[in-house]
C-alpha atoms as an extended CHARMM CRD file, in Angstrom:
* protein
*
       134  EXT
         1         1  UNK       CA              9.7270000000       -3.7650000000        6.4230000000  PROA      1               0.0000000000
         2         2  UNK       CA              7.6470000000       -0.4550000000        7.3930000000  PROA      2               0.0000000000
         3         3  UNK       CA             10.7780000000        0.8180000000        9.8700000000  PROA      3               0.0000000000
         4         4  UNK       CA             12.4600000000        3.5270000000        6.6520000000  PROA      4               0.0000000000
         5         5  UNK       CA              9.6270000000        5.6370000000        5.8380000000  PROA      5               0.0000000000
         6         6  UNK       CA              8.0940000000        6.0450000000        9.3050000000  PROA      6               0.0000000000
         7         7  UNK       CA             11.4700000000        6.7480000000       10.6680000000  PROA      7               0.0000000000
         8         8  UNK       CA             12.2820000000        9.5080000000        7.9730000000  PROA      8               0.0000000000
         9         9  UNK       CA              8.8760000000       11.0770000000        9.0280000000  PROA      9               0.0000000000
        10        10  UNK       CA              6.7120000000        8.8790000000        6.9970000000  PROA      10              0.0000000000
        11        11  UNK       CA              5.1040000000        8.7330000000        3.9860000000  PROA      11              0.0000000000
        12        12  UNK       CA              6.8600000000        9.6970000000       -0.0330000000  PROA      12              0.0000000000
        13        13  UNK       CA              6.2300000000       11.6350000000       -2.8300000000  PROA      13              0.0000000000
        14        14  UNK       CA              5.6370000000       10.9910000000       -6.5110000000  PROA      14              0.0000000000
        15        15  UNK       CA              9.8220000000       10.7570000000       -7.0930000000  PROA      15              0.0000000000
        16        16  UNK       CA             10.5590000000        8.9250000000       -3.5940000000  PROA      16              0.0000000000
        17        17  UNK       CA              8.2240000000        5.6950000000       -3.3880000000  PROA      17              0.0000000000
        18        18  UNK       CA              9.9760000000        2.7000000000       -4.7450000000  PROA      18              0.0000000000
        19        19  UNK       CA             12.1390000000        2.6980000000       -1.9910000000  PROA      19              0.0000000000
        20        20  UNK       CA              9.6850000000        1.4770000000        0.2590000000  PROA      20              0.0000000000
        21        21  UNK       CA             10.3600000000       -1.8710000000        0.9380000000  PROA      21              0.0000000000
        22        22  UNK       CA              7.7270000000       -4.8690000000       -0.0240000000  PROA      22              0.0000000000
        23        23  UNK       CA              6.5320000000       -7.4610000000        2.0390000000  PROA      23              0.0000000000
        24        24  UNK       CA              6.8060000000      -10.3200000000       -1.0010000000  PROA      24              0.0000000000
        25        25  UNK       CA              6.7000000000      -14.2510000000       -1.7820000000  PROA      25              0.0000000000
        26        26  UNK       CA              5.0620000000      -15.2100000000        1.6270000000  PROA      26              0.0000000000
        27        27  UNK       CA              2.0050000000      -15.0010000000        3.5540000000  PROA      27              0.0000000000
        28        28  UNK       CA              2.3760000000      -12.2780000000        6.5500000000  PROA      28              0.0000000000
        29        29  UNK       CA              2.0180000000      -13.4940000000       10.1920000000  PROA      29              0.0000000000
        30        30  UNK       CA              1.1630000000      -11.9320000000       13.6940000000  PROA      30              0.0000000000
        31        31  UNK       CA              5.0710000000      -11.4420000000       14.4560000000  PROA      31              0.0000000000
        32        32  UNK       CA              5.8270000000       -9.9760000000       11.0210000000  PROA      32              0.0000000000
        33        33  UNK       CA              2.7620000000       -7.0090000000       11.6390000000  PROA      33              0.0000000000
        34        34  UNK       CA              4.2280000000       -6.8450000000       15.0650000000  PROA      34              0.0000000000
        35        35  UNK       CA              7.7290000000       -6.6580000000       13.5490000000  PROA      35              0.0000000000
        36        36  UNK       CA              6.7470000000       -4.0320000000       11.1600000000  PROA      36              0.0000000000
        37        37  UNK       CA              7.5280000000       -6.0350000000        8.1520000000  PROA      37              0.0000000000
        38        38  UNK       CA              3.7790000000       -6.2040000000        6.7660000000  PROA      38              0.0000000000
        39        39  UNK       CA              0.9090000000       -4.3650000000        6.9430000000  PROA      39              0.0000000000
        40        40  UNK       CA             -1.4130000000       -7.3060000000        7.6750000000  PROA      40              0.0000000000
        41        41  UNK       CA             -2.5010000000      -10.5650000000        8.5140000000  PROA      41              0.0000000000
        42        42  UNK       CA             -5.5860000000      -12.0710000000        8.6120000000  PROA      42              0.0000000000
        43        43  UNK       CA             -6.0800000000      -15.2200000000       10.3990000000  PROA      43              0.0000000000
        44        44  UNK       CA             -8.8970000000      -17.8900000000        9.9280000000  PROA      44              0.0000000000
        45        45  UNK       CA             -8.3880000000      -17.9710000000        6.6620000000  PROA      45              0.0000000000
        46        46  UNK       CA             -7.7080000000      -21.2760000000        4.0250000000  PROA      46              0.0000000000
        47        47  UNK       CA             -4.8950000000      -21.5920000000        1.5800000000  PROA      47              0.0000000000
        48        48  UNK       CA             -3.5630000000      -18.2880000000        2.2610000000  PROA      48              0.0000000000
        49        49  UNK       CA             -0.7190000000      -17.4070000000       -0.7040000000  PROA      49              0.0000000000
        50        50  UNK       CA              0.8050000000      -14.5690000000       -1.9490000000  PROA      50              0.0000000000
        51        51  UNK       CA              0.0830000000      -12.6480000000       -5.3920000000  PROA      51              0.0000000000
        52        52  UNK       CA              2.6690000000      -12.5110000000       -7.6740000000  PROA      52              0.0000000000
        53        53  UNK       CA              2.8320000000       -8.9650000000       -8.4590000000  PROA      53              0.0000000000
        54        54  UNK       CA              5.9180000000       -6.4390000000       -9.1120000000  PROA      54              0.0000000000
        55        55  UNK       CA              5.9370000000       -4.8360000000       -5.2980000000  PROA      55              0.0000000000
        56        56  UNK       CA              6.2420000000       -0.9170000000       -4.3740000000  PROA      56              0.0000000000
        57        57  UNK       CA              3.2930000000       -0.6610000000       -7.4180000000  PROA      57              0.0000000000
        58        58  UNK       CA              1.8070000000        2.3690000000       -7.2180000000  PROA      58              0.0000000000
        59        59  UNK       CA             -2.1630000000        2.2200000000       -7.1780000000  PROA      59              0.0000000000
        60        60  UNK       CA             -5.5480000000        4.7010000000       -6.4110000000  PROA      60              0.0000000000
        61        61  UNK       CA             -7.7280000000        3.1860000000       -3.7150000000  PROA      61              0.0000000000
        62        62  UNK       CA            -11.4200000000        3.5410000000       -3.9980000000  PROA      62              0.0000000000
        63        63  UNK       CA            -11.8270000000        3.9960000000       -0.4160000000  PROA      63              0.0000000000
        64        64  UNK       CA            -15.3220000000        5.0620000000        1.2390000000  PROA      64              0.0000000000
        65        65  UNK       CA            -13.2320000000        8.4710000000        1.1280000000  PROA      65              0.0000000000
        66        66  UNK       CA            -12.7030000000        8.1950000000       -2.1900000000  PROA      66              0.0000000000
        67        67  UNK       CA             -9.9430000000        8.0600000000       -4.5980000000  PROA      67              0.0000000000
        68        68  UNK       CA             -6.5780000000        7.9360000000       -2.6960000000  PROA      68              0.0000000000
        69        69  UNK       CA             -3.2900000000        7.2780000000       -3.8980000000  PROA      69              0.0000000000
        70        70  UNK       CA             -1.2970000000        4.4710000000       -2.2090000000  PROA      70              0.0000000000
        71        71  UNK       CA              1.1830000000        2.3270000000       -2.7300000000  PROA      71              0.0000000000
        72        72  UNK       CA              0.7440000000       -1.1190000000       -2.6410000000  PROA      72              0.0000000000
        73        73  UNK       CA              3.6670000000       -3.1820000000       -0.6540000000  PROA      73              0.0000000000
        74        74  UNK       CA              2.1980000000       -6.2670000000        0.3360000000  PROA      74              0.0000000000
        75        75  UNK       CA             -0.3900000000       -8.5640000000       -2.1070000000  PROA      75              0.0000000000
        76        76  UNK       CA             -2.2380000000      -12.1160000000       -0.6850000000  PROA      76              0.0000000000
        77        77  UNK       CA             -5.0620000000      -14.3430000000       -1.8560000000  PROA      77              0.0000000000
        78        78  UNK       CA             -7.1400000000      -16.0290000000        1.0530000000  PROA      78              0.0000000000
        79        79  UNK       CA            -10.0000000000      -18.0370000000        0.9090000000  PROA      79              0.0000000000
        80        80  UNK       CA            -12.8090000000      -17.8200000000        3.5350000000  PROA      80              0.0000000000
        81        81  UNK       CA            -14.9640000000      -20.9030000000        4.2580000000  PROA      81              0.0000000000
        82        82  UNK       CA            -17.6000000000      -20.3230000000        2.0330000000  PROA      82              0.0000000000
        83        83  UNK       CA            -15.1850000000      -20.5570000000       -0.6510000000  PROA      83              0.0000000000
        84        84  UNK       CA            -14.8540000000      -16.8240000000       -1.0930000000  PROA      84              0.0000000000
        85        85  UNK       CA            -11.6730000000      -16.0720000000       -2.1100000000  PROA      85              0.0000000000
        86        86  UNK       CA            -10.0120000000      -12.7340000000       -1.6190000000  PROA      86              0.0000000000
        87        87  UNK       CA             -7.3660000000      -10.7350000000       -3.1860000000  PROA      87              0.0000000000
        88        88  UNK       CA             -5.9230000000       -8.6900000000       -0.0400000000  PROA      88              0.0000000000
        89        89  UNK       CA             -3.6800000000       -5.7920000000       -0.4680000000  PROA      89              0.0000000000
        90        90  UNK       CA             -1.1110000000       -3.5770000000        2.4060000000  PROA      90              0.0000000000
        91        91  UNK       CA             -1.2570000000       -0.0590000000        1.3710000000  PROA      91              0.0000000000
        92        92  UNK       CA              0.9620000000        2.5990000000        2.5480000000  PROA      92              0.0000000000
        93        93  UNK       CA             -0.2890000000        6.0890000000        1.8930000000  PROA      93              0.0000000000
        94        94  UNK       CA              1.2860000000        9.2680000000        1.2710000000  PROA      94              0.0000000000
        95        95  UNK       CA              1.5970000000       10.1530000000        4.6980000000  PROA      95              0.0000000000
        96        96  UNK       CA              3.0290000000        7.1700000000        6.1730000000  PROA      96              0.0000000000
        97        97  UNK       CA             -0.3120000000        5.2850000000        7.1180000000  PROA      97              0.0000000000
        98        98  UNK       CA             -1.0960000000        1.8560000000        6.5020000000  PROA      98              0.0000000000
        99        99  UNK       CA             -4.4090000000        0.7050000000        4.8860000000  PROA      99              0.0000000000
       100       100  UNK       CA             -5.6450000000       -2.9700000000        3.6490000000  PROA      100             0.0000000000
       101       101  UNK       CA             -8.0070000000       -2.8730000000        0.5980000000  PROA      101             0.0000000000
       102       102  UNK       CA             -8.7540000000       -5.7300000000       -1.5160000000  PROA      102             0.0000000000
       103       103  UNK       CA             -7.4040000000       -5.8070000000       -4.9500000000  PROA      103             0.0000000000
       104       104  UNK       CA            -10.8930000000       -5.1970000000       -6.4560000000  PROA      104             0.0000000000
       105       105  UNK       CA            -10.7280000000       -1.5010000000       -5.0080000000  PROA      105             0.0000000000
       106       106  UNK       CA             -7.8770000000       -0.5360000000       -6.2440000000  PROA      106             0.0000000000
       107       107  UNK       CA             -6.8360000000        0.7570000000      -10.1930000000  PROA      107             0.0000000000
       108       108  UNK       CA             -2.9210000000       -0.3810000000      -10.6600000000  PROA      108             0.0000000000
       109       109  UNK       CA             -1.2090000000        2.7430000000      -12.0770000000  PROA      109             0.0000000000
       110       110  UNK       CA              2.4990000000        3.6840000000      -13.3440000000  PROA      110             0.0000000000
       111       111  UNK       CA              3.7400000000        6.7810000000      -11.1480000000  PROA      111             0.0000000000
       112       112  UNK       CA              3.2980000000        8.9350000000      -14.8930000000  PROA      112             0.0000000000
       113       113  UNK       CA             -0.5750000000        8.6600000000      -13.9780000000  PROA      113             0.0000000000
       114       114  UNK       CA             -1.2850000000       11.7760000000      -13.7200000000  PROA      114             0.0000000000
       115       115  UNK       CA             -4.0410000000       11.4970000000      -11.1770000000  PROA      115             0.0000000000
       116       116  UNK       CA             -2.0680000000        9.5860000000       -8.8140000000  PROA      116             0.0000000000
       117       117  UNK       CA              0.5680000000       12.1470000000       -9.0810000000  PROA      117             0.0000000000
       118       118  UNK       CA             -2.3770000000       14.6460000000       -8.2810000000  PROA      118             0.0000000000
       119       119  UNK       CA             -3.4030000000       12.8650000000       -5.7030000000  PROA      119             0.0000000000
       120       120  UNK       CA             -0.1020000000       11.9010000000       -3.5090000000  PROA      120             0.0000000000
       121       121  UNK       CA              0.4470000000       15.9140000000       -4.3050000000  PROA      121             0.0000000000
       122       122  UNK       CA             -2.1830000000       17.0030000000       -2.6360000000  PROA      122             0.0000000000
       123       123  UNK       CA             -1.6180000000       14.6150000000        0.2260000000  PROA      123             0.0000000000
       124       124  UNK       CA              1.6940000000       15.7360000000        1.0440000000  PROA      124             0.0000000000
       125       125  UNK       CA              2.0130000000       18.7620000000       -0.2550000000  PROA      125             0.0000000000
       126       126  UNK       CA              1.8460000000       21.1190000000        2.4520000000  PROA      126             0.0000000000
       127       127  UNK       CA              3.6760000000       18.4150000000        4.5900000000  PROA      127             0.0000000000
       128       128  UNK       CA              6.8040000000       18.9920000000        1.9770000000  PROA      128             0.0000000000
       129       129  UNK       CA              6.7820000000       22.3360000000        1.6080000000  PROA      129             0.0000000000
       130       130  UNK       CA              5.8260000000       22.2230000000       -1.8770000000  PROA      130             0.0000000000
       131       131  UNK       CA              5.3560000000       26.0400000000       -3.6350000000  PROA      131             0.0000000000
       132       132  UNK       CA              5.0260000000       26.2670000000       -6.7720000000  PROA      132             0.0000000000
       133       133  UNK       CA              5.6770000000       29.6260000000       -7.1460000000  PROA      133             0.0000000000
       134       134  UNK       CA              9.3620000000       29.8340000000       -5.7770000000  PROA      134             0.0000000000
């Protein structure tokens, strides 16, 4: 799944990111992290499923960092065994990286938000050469 974007030098910009590819309509193993098809997957875990959601969706991550933009390409529910359940996204970020945040973190957005737009900007934009005043 993750081999295009890391192998074009990683990451997108705000016209490039629905052609990552989506890990969708399974729960992620070992072999598929390994394999570079997901981003994650967590283990001891009950009734692991995954979230029917339209996957690339472009998102803003309340990280401890604060806001990011990300794009979400991978979307699970687990429960733990207290009976907590949680909503478990794989995040790739402007720059190529993966992340994991749970769905509670994260604002869904269209790619017209113009914050996200800000942000993936400014997280790439020295990396594409932007200028604005050429």
């Amino acid at each position: 799944m993750l081999d295009g974007p890391e192998d074009e030098g990683g990451g997108y910009d705000v016209d490039d990111w629905r052609r990552l590819p989506s890990f969708a309509g399974a729960v992620a193993t070992l072999d598929d992290v390994q394999g570079r098809r997901a981003i994650f997957a967590l283990a001891d875990t009950l009734n692991a499923r995954p979230i029917e959601m339209e996957l690339p969706q472009p998102v803003i991550w309340w990280s401890e960092d604060g806001e990011q933009a990300a794009v979400a390409v991978q979307a699970e529910a687990h429960e733990t065994d207290d009976g907590e359940s949680l909503e478990v996204l794989g995040l790739i970020l402007p720059d190529g990286a993966g992340a994991v945040a749970l769905l509670e973190d994260v604002d869904l957005v269209e790619d017209s938000d113009p914050v996200w737009r800000r942000l993936v900007e400014e997280a790439v934009g020295e990396e594409t050469g932007e200028d604005e005043g050429a």
